[in-house]
C-alpha positions in Angstrom: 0.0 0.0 0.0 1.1 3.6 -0.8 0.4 6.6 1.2 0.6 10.0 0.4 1.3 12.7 3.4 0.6 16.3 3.5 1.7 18.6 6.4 -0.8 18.8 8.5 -3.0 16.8 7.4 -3.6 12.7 8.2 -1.7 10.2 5.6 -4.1 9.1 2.8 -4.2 5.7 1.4 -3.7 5.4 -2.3 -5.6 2.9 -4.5 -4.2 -0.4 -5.8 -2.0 0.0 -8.8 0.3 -1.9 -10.9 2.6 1.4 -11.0 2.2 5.6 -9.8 3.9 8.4 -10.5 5.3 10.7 -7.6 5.5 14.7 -8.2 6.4 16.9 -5.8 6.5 21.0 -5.7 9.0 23.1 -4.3 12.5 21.7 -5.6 12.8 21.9 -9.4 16.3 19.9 -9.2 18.9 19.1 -7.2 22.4 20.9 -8.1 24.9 18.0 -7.0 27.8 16.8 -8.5 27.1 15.4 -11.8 27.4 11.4 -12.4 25.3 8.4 -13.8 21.8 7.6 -13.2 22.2 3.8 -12.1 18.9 1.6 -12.8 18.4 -2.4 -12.3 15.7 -4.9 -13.0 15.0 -5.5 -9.4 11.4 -5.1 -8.1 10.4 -3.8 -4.5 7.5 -4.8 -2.6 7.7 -3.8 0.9 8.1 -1.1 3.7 8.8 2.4 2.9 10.9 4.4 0.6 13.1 7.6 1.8 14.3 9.8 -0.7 16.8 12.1 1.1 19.9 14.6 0.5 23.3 13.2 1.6 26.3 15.9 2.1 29.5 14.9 0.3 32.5 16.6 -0.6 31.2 17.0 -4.4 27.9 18.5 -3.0 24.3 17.1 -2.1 23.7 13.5 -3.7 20.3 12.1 -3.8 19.4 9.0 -1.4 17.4 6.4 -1.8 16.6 3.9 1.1 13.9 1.0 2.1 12.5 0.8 5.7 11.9 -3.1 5.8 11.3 -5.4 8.9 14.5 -7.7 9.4 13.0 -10.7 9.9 10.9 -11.3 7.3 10.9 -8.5 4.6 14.8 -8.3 5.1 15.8 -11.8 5.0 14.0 -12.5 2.2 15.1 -9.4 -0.4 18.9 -11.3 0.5 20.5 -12.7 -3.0 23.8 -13.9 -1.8 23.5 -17.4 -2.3 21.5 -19.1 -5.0 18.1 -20.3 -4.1 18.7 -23.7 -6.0 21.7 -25.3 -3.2 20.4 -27.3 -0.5 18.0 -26.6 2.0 20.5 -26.7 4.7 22.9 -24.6 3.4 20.0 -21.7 2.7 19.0 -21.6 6.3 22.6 -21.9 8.0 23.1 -18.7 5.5 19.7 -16.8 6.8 20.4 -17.6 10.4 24.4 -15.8 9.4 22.4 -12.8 7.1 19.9 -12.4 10.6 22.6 -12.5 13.1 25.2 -9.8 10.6 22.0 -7.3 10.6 21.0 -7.4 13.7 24.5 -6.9 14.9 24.0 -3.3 12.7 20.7 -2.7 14.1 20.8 0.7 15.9 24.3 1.8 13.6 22.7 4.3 12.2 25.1 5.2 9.0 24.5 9.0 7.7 26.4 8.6 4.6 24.1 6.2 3.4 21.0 6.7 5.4 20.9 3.3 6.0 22.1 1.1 8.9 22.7 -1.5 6.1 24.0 -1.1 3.0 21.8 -2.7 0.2 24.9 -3.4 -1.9 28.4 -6.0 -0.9 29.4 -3.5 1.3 27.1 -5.5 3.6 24.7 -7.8 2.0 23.0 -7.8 -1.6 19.6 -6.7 -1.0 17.6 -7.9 -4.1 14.0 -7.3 -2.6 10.9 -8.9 -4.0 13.3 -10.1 -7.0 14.3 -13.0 -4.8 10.8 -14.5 -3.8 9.6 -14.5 -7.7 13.1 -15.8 -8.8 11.5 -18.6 -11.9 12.0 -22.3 -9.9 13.5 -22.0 -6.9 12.2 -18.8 -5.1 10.1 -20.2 -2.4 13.0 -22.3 -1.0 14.6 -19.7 -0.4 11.3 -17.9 1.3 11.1 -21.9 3.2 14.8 -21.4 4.5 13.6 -17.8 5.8 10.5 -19.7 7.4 12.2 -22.0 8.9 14.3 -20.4 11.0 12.2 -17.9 12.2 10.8 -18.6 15.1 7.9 -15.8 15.0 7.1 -12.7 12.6 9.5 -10.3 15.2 12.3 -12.8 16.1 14.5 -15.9 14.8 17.3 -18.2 15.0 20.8 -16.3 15.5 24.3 -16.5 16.3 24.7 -14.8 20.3 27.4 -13.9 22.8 26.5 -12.9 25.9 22.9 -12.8 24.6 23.6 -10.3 22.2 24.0 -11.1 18.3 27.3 -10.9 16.8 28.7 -9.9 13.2 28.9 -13.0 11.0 30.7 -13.5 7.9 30.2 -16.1 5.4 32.0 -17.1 1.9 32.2 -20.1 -1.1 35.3 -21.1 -0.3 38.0 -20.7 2.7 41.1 -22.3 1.0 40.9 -25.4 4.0 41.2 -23.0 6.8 39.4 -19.9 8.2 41.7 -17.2 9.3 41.5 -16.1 12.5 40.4 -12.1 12.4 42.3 -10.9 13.9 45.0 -11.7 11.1 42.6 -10.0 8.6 41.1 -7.2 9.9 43.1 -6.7 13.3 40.0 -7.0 15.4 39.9 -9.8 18.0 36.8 -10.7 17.8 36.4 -14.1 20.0 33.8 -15.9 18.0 35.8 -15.6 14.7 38.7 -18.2 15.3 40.4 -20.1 12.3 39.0 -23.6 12.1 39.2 -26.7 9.7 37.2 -26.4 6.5 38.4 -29.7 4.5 35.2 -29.6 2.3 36.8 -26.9 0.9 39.6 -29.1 -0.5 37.3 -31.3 -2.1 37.2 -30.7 -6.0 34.1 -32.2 -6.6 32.7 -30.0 -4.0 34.9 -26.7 -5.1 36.4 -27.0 -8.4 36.8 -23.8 -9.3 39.2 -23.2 -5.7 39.9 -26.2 -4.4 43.1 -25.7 -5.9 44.5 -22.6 -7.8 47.0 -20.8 -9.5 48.0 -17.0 -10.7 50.5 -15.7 -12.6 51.0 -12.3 -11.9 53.4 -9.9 -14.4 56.5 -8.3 -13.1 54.3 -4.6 -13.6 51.9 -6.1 -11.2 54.4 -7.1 -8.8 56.2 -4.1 -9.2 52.9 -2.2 -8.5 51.4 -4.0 -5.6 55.0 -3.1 -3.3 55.3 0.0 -5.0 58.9 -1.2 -6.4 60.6 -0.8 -9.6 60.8 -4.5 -10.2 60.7 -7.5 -8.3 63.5 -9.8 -8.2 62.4 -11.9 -5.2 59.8 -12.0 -3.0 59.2 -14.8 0.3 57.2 -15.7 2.5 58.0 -14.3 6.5 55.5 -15.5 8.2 52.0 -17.5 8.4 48.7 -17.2 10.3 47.7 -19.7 13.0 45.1 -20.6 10.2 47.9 -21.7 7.4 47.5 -18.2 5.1 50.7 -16.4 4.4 50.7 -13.1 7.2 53.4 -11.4 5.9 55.7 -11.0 2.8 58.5 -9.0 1.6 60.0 -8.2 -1.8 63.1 -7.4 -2.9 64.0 -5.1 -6.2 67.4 -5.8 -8.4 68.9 -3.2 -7.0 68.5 -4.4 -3.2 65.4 -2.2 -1.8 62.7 -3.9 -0.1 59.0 -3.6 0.7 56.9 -6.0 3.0 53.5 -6.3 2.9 51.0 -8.1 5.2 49.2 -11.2 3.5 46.0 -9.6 3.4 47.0 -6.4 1.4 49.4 -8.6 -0.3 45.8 -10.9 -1.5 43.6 -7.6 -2.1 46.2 -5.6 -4.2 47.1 -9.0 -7.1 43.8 -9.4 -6.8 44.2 -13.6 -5.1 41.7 -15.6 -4.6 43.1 -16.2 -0.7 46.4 -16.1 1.4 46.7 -19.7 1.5 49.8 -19.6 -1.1 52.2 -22.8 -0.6 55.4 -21.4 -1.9 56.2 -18.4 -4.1 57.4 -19.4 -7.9 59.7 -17.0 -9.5 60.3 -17.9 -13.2 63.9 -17.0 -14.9 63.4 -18.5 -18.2 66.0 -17.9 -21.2 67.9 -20.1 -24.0 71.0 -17.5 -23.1 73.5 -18.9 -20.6 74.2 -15.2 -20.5 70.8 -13.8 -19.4 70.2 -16.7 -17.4 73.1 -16.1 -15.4 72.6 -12.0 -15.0 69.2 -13.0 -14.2 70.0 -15.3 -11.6 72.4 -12.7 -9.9 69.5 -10.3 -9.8 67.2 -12.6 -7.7 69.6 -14.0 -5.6 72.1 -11.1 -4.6 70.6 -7.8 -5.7 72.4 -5.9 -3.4 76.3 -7.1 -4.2 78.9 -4.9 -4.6 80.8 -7.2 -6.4 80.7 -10.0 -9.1 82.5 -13.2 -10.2 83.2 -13.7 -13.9 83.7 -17.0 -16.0 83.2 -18.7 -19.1 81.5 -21.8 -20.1 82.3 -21.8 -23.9 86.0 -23.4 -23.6 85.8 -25.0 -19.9 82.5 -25.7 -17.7 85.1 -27.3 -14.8 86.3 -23.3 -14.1 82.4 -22.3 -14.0 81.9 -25.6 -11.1 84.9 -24.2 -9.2 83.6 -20.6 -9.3 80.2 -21.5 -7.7 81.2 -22.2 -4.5 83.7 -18.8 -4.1 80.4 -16.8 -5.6 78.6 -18.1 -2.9 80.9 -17.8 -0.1 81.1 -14.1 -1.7 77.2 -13.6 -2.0 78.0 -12.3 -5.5 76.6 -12.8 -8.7 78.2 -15.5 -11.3 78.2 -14.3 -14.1 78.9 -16.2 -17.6 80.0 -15.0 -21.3 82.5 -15.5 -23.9 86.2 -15.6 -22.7 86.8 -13.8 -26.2 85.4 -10.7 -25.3 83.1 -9.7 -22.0 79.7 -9.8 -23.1 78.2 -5.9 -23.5 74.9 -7.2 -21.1 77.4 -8.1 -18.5 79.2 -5.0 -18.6 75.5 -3.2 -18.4 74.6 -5.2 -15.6 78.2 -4.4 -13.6 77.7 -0.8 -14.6 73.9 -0.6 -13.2 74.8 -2.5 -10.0 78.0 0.0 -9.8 80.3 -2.8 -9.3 84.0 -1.6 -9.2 85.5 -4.8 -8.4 85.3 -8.5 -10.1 86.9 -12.1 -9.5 87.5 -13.4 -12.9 87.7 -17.1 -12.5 89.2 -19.6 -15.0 92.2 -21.2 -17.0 95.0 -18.5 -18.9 93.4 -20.2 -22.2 89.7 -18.9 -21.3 90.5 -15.4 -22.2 91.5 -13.1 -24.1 93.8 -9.6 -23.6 90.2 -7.9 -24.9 88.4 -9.2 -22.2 90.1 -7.7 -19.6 91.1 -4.7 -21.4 87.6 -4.0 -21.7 86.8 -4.1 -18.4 89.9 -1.9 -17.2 88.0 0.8 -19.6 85.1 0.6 -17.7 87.4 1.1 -14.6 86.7 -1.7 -13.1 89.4 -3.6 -10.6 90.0 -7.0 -12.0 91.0 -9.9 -9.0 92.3 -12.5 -11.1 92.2 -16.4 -10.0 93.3 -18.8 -12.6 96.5 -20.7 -14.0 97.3 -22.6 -16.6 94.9 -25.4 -15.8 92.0 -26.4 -13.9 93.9 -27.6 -11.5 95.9 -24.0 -10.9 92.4 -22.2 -10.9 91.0 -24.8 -7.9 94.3 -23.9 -6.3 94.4 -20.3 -6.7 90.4 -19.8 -5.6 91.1 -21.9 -2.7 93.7 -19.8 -1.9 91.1 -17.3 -1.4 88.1 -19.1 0.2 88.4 -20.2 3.8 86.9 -23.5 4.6 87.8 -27.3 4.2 88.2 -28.3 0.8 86.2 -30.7 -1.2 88.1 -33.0 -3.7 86.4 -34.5 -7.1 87.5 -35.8 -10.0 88.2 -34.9 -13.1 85.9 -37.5 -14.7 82.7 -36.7 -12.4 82.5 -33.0 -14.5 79.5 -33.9 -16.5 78.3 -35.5 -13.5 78.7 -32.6 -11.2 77.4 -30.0 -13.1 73.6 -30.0 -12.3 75.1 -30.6 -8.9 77.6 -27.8 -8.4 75.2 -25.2 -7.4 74.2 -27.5 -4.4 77.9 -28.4 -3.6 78.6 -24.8 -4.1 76.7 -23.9 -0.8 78.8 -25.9 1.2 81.1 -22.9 0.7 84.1 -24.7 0.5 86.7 -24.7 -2.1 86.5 -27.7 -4.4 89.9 -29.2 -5.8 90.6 -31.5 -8.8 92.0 -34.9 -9.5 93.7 -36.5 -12.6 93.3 -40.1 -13.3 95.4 -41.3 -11.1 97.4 -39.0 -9.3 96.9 -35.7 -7.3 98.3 -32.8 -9.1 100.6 -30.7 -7.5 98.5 -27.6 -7.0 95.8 -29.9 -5.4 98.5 -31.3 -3.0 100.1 -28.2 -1.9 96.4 -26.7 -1.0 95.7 -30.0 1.0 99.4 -29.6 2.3 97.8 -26.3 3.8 95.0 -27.5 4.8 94.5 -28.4 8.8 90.8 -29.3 8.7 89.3 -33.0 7.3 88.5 -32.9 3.7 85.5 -34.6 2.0 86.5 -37.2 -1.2 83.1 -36.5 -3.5 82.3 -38.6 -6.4 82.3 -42.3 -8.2 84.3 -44.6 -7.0 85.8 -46.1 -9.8 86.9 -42.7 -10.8 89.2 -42.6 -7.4 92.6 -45.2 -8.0 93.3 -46.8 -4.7 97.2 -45.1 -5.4 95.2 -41.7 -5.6 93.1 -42.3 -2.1 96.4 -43.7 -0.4 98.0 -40.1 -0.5 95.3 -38.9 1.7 95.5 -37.8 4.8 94.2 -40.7 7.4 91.1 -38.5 8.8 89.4 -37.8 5.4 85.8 -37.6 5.0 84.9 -40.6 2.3 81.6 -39.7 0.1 82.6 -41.7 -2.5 79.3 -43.2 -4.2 79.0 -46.6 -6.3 76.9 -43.9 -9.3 75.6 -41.1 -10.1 72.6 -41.4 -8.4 74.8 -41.9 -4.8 76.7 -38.5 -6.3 73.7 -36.6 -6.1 72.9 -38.0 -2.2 76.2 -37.4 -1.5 76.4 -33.7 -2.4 73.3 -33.3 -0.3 75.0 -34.3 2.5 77.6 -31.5 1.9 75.6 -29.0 0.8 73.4 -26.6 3.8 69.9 -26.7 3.1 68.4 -23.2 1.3 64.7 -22.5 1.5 64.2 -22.6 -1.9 65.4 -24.8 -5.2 65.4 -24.3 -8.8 63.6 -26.7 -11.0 66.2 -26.9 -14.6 64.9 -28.2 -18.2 68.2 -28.1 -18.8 71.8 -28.4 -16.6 73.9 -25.8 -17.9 77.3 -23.5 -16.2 75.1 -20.7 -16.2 72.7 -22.2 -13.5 75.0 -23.1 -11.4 75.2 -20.0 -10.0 71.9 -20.3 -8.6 73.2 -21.9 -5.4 70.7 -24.5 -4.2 69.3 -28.1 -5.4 68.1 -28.5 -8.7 65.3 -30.9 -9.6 64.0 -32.1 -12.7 60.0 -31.2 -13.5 59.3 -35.4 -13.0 61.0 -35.6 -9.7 59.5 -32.0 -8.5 56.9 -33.0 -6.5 58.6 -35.8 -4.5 61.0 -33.4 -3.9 58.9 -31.1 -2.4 56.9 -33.9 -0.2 60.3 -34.7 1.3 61.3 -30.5 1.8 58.4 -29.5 3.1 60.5 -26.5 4.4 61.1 -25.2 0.7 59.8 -21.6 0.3 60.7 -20.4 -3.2 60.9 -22.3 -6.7 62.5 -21.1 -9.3 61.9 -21.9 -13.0 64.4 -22.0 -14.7 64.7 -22.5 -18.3 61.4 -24.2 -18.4 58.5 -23.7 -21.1 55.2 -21.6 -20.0 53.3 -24.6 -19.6 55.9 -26.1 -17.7 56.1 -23.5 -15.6 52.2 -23.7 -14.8 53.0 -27.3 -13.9 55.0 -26.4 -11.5 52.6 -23.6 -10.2 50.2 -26.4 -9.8 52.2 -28.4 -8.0 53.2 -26.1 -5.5 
C-alpha cells in the first residue's frame, strides 16, 4: 500500500495500482555533482521508501533507502546465495544474514541513510526479485520460514545474549583465518578452524586448488617497487594463510606487505599460497646467469666472472667462491666480455670482479675492456683447472672438497648445491693428485671430503690422503647426487632446470627435474621459493600447480 502525506493533514491511502507516479513542488532539481543515473531490473514490494539529501564533498547527492522489517521482509530481499543449493545450506546462511544485521541494528550510518547497505558492502539486497526468482524462489522464502521462530524474532548466532557480526563465503582455501589476522580486530567468536570440504574438488572445483601468474608490472605495482627480483614468505597465520611477505627489487630495496593487502592488491583468490614461484626463463647462458644474480644477490657490490664456452670445470669451481662471496656469477664468452654483463656491472655499480678460469679462457680484450670501464679486475686462474681450484682456494676459507676430473659432467647439475657448502673444491687427474691440489691439502689443517664415483678414485690416488678424510665416494651417479646433499646446507628454496647448464650453477641451491619435483617437495616441506628456470610456459604452470 502507498500513502501520500501532506503537512498537516492525516496520511491518505492510495488505490491499488500496478505502478504511480510521484510529483512533488517546491524543488525543481537538485544541483549536485554530476554522475550516472544507475537503474536495475529489481522489483520492491515492501516497507517504505526515503528519498533524502546526503552531504559529500562533491555537493548534495540524492538518497534512496527501504525501511523493511528484518525478519521477514529483510531476510527475504537477500540474493547472496543461489536459491537452488540445498536446504541446509539456505538456512545456515539466513540464520548468518539475521545475526550480521542485527549486529547493525541501531548503527545508524549518515552517509548512506541506511544502517545497512543494500549493496556488498554489507549484504546484496535484491528485494521482491528474490521470492519470484522462476523455480527455486520459495526455497529460499522456506529457508527464511524455517528459522524464524515468529514474525518479530528468529534463529541467530549470540554472545553474551547479544548477536554478533557473522561473515560467510564459497570457499576458505581449507582454513578460516583467524580475524584478527585479517582485519586486526579480536573478535572471539571468529577463530580459524578446519574447513576440508573446501579441499574437495568435486565440491569446489573452481578453488579447491588454484593458481595465478601475476606480471612483473603487477608485482612491481602491488610493493610500489621498480621490479621485483624476489619475494618470500615471512610469516603465516595460526590458520595456514601467508601473514606477511617481503620483496626485494634488483637493485636491493625492499617492501613488505601483510598477507591480506598482499591478497587484495594481485587481486588472489586467498592467502593460503604454498610457496612463491619465480620464473627465470632464457635459451641464453648469459641472461640466465645476470638473471640469476639479480634474484639471488641484488644488493652485491661485487661479481665473479667466468666462461662456459671453452671450460664448464672453471664455472663448477667458481660457484662455491660466488657463494661464499654472496656475489653474482656471471657467464659470457672468454673472447670478449659480453656488452649485457658489462650493463649489468655498470647498473649494480660494481668496481670490483673475481675473474675465475684457465689462462686459455681469455683473451687480452676481455680484460682490457673491463679496465675501460674502470673496473678492478682480482684474477684467480692458472694454466689449468687444476691452478684455478688452487688459486680460488687460496682465497676461500673452509675445508676443501676434492672431485674428479671425470665426475665434471656428473657434477654439473650438482655444483650449485655443492657450491653452498662454501668450500673450495679441488681436482684430481686419473690417477694421481696434481701438484697444486697437494700443496692446497698440504695447507689444509681441517678433514677434507673425497666426492664422487668410486671407480673414478685409483686406490694409489686415495692412499695419498690424509688418514682423517671424509669418504663420500658413491658406487653412481645417483649416490653422487645424495652425496652432495650431505655437503651441501639446506636453502629454503630450489630451482627446478629443463636443462643443466654452467650458467645455472650460480643459482646456489638443489636442482630438480620437472618429474621428480613433486617428490621433492613432499620430502622438503620446508622449501619456500621455486624457481623456473629454463622451463617452457606450460611447464612452468605445472610447477605452479604443484606447489
Amino acid at each position: 500500500m502507498l500513502t501520500y502525506v501532506l503537512p498537516g493533514i492525516a496520511a491518505t491511502p492510495l488505490a491499488p495500482a500496478l505502478t504511480f507516479t510521484l510529483r512533488w513542488s517546491g524543488t525543481r532539481f537538485l544541483d549536485g555533482p554530476a554522475g550516472l543515473v544507475n537503474t536495475n531490473s529489481n522489483k520492491y514490494r515492501y516497507g517504505q521508501l526515503h528519498l533524502t539529501t546526503i552531504k559529500t564533498k562533491d555537493g548534495p547527492r540524492l538518497e534512496v533507502t527501504n525501511d523493511v522489517r528484518l525478519h521477514d521482509e529483510y531476510l527475504k530481499g537477500i540474493g547472496e546465495m543461489p536459491s537452488s543449493w540445498p536446504a541446509a545450506a539456505l538456512q545456515a546462511q539466513v540464520i548468518a544474514i539475521r545475526s550480521y544485521a542485527l549486529s547493525k541494528n541501531g548503527v545508524f550510518r549518515t552517509e548512506c541513510d541506511c544502517e545497512i547497505y543494500g549493496s556488498t558492502k554489507d549484504l546484496a539486497f535484491v528485494g521482491y526479485s528474490k521470492e519470484i526468482e522462476a523455480g527455486w524462489g520459495g526455497k529460499w522464502v522456506d529457508a527464511v520460514t524455517a528459522t524464524s521462530t515468529d514474525p518479530l524474532s528468529g534463529l541467530t548466532a549470540t554472545l553474551k545474549g547479544r548477536p554478533v557480526a557473522t561473515f560467510f563465503f564459497t570457499s576458505s582455501g581449507g582454513h578460516t583465518q583467524d580475524v584478527i589476522d585479517v582485519w586486526g580486530s579480536n573478535l572471539t567468536w571468529l577463530q580459524a578452524v578446519p574447513d576440508p570440504w573446501s579441499l574437495d574438488l568435486s565440491l569446489n572445483p573452481g578453488y579447491a586448488t588454484w593458481t595465478k601468474v601475476k606480471s612483473q608490472a603487477e608485482m612491481a605495482k602491488a610493493f610500489v617497487l621498480s621490479d621485483v627480483a624476489s619475494y618470500s614468505f615471512n610469516s603465516r597465520t595460526r590458520g595456514g594463510g601467508v601473514k606477511s611477505v617481503t620483496a626485494t627489487s634488483s637493485s636491493g630495496k625492499r617492501a613488505t606487505l601483510s598477507g591480506e593487502i598482499f591478497r587484495s592488491r594481485l587481486d588472489l583468490p586467498s592467502t593460503f599460497i604454498q610457496r612463491p614461484v619465480v620464473s627465470i626463463s632464457s635459451a641464453d647462458d648469459v641472461l640466465l646467469s645476470i638473471g640469476i644474480g639479480k634474484a639471488l644477490f641484488p644488493s652485491a657490490k661485487s661479481a665473479v666472472l667466468t666462461t662456459v664456452d671453452t671450460e664448464t670445470a672453471s664455472a663448477i669451481t667458481a660457484a662455491p667462491f660466488a657463494f661464499q662471496l654472496k656475489a653474482p656469477l656471471l657467464v659470457s664468452s672468454g673472447a670478449d666480455v659480453d656488452t649485457r654483463v658489462v650493463a649489468e656491472l655498470i647498473r649494480r655499480k660494481i668496481t670490483k670482479v673475481y675473474v675465475v678460469g684457465s689462462d686459455f679462457q681469455f683473451s687480452a680484450k676481455y680484460f682490457s675492456e673491463l679496465k675501460k670501464r674502470k673496473i678492478t679486475v682480482e684474477r684467480l686462474g692458472g694454466a689449468n683447472r687444476y691452478a684455478v681450484a688452487e688459486a680460488v682456494a687460496v682465497a676461500m676459507k673452509g675445508a676443501p672438497i676434492l672431485v674428479s676430473n671425470q665426475d665434471v659432467s656428473s657434477l654439473l647439475p650438482l655444483a650449485s648445491a655443492l657450491a653452498t657448502a662454501s668450500r673450495p673444491i679441488l681436482w684430481t687427474a686419473s690417477g694421481v693428485i696434481p701438484r697444486q691440489t697437494a700443496r692446497v691439502l698440504a695447507r689444509t689443517k681441517s678433514p677434507i671430503s673425497l666426492v664422487g664415483v668410486a671407480d673414478h678414485f685409483e686406490e694409489s690416488l686415495v692412499a695419498q690422503l690424509p688418514d682423517d678424510f671424509e669418504d663420500l665416494r658413491s658406487l653412481d651417479e645417483a649416490g653422487l647426487a645424495v652425496a652432495v646433499e650431505e655437503l651441501s646446507i639446506p636453502q629454503a628454496r630450489v630451482a627446478v632446470s629443463g636443462e643443466a647448464s654452467a650458467s645455472t650453477i650460480g643459482f646456489f641451491g638443489p636442482q630438480v627435474q620437472l618429474l621428480a619435483l613433486s617428490d621433492y617437495l613432499d620430502a622438503h616441506p620446508e622449501t619456500l621459493i621455486i624457481y623456473a628456470i629454463r622451463l617452457k610456459s606450460d611447464e612452468v604452470s605445472q610447477i605452479r600447480a604443484l606447489s
